[in-house]
C-alpha positions in Angstrom: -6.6 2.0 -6.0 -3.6 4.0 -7.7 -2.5 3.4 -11.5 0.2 4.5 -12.8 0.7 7.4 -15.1 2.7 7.4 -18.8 6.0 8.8 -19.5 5.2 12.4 -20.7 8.1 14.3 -19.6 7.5 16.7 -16.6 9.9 19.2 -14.4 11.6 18.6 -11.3 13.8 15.9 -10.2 14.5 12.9 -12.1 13.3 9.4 -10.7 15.4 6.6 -9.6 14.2 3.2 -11.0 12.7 2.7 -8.1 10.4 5.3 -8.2 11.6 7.5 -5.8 13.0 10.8 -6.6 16.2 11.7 -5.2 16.9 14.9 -3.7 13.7 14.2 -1.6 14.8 14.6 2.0 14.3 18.1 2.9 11.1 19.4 1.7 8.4 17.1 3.3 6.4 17.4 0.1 9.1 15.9 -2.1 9.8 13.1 0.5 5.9 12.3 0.1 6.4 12.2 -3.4 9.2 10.4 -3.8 7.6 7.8 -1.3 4.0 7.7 -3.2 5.5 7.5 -6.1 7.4 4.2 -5.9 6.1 0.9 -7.1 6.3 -0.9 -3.5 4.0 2.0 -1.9 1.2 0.6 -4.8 2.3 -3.0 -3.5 1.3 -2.0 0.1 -2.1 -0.3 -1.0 -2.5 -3.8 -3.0 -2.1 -5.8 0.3 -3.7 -3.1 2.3 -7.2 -4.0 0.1 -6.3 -7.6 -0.3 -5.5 -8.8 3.1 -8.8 -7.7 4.7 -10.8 -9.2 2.0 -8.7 -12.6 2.2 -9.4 -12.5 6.3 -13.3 -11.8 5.7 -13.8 -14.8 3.5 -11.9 -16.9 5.8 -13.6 -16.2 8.7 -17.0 -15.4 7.4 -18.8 -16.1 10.8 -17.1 -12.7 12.7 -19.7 -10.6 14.5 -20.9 -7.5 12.7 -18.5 -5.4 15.0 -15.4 -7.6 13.9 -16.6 -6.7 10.0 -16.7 -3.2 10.9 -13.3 -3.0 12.6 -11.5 -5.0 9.9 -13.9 -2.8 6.6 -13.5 0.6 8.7 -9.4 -0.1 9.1 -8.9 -1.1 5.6 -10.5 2.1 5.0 -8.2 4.4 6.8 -5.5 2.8 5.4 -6.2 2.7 2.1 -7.1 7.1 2.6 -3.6 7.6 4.4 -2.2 5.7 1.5 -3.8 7.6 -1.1 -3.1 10.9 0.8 1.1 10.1 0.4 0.3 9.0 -3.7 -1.3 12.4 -4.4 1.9 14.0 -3.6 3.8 11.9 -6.7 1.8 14.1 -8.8 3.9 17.9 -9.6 0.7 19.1 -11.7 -1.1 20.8 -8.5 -4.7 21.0 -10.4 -4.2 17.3 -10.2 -3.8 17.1 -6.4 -7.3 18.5 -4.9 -9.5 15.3 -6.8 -7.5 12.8 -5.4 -7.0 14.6 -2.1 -10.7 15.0 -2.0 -11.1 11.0 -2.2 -8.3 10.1 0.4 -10.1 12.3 3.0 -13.4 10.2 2.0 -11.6 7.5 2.3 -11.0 8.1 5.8 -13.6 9.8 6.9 -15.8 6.4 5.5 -13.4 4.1 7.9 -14.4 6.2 11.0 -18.0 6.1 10.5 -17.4 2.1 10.0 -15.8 2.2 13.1 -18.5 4.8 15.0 -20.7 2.1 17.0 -23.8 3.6 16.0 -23.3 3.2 12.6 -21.8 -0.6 12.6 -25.2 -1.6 11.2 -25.7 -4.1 8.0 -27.7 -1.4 5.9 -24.6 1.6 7.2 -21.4 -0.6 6.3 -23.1 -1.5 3.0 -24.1 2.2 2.5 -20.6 3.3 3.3 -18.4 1.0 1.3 -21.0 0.8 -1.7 -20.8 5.0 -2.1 -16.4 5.0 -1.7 -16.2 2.1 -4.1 -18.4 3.8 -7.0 -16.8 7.2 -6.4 -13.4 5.5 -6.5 -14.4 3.7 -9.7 -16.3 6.4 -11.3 -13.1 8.8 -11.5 -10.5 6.2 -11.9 -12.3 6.0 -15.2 -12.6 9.1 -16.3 -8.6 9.3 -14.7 -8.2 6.4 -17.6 -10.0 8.2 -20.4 -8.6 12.2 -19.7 -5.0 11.7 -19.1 -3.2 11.7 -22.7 -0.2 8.7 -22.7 -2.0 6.7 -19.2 0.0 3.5 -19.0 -1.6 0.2 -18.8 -4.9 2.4 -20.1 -6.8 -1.2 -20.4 -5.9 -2.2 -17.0 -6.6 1.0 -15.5 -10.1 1.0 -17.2 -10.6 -2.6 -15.9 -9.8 -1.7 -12.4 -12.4 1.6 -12.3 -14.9 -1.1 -14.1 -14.7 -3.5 -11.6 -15.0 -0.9 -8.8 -18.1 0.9 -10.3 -19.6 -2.9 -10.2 -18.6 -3.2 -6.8 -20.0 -0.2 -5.6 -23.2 -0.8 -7.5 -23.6 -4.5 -6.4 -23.1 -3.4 -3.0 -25.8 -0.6 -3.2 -28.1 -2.5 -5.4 -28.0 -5.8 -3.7 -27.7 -5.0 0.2 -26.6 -7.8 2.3 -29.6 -9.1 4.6 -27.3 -10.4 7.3 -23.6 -10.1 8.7 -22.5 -13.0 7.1 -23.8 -12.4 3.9 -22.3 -8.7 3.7 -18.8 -10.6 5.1 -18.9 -12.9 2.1 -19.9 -9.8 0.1 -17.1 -7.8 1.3 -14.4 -9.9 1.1 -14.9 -11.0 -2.5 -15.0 -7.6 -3.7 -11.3 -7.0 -2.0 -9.5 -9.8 -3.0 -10.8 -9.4 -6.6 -9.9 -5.3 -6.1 -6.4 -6.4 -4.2 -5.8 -8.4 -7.2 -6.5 -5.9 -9.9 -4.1 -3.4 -7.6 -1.6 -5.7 -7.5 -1.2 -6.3 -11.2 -1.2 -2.5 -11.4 1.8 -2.4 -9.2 4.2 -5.1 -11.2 3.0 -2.9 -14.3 4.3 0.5 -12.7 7.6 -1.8 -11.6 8.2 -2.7 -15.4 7.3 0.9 -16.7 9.8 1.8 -13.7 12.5 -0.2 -14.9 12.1 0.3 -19.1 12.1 4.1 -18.0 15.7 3.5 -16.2 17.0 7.3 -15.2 14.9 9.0 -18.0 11.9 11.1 -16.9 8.6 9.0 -15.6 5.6 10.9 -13.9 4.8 9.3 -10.3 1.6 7.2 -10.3 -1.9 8.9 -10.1 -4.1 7.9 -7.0 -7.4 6.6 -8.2 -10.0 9.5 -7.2 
């Protein structure tokens, strides 16, 4: 999930409403941050968590290897995503958390998709371990970080991941079906939550106009 950060001041090129910094087409770096830092790349991690949840619940009776196709791709995704956001951030000591949890990300989506491992007991292992990790820092992201925008919604989001991860864990589906429905509930409701992050950073965006706003912070 990514939230978005407040508007402390920081150096280097000014944003555009938009949230891309311009200036950013020559070192690869500020590209990336110019791109992760916009309010429609927060829209596509939104879709990227809520599609495969809304496609899970409405076709609940997909084999085992269909879930772990459709958990395992969200799951690269969502990493490759989170790799570009970690580049909006200028503060370097900032970077190696969140890159840290982009690479679990992906690493997580190609054990879903290793055969071996497209089990009921692995896929709920896997998802139940990102989720909590993901949740667990986004909170302490929400509590450390002095003028965090949207600092209820941001806690709201890493609550309802920690829950997800811990349901998941705690209460391990029995069958395919049952970790589908599972699954897919806890996307949509995270896809949600991601997407009302998103309008937020839009609005912060656009109150900010040309003054100085800080890119958003990947959740890590």
């Amino acid at each position: 999930m990514t939230v978005p950060r407040g508007s402390a001041a920081r150096s280097g090129p000014e944003p555009v409403p938009d949230g891309r910094a311009p200036g950013a087409a020559g070192d690869p770096a500020d590209v990336l941050a110019g791109l992760g830092s916009s309010w429609t790349w927060i829209l596509t991690s939104a879709l990227a968590t809520l599609i495969p949840g809304i496609i899970l619940l409405a076709w609940p009776g997909g084999t085992l290897h269909v879930l772990a196709v459709v958990i395992g791709l969200y799951l690269l995704v969502v990493g490759v995503l989170r790799f570009v956001t970690t580049f909006s951030r200028r503060e370097h000591g900032e970077r190696l958390p969140r890159l840290l949890v982009s690479v679990l990300f992906v690493l997580a989506g190609v054990l879903c998709l290793r055969h071996p491992l497209q089990t009921v007991a692995a896929l709920s292992l896997i998802v139940g371990i990102v989720w909590l990790v993901s949740g667990m820092l986004t909170a302490y992201t929400a509590l450390a970080v002095k003028g965090l925008a949207h600092r209820g919604l941001v806690l709201g989001a890493a609550a309802l991941g920690i829950v997800a991860g811990i349901v998941v864990l705690a209460l391990p589906a029995q069958s395919a079906l049952a970790l589908t429905r599972l699954l897919g509930l806890w996307l949509v409701l995270l896809g949600l939550v991601e997407l009302g992050v998103a309008f937020a950073w839009r609005s912060a965006l656009r109150k900010a106009g040309a003054g100085h706003l800080p890119g958003p912070t990947a959740t890590v």
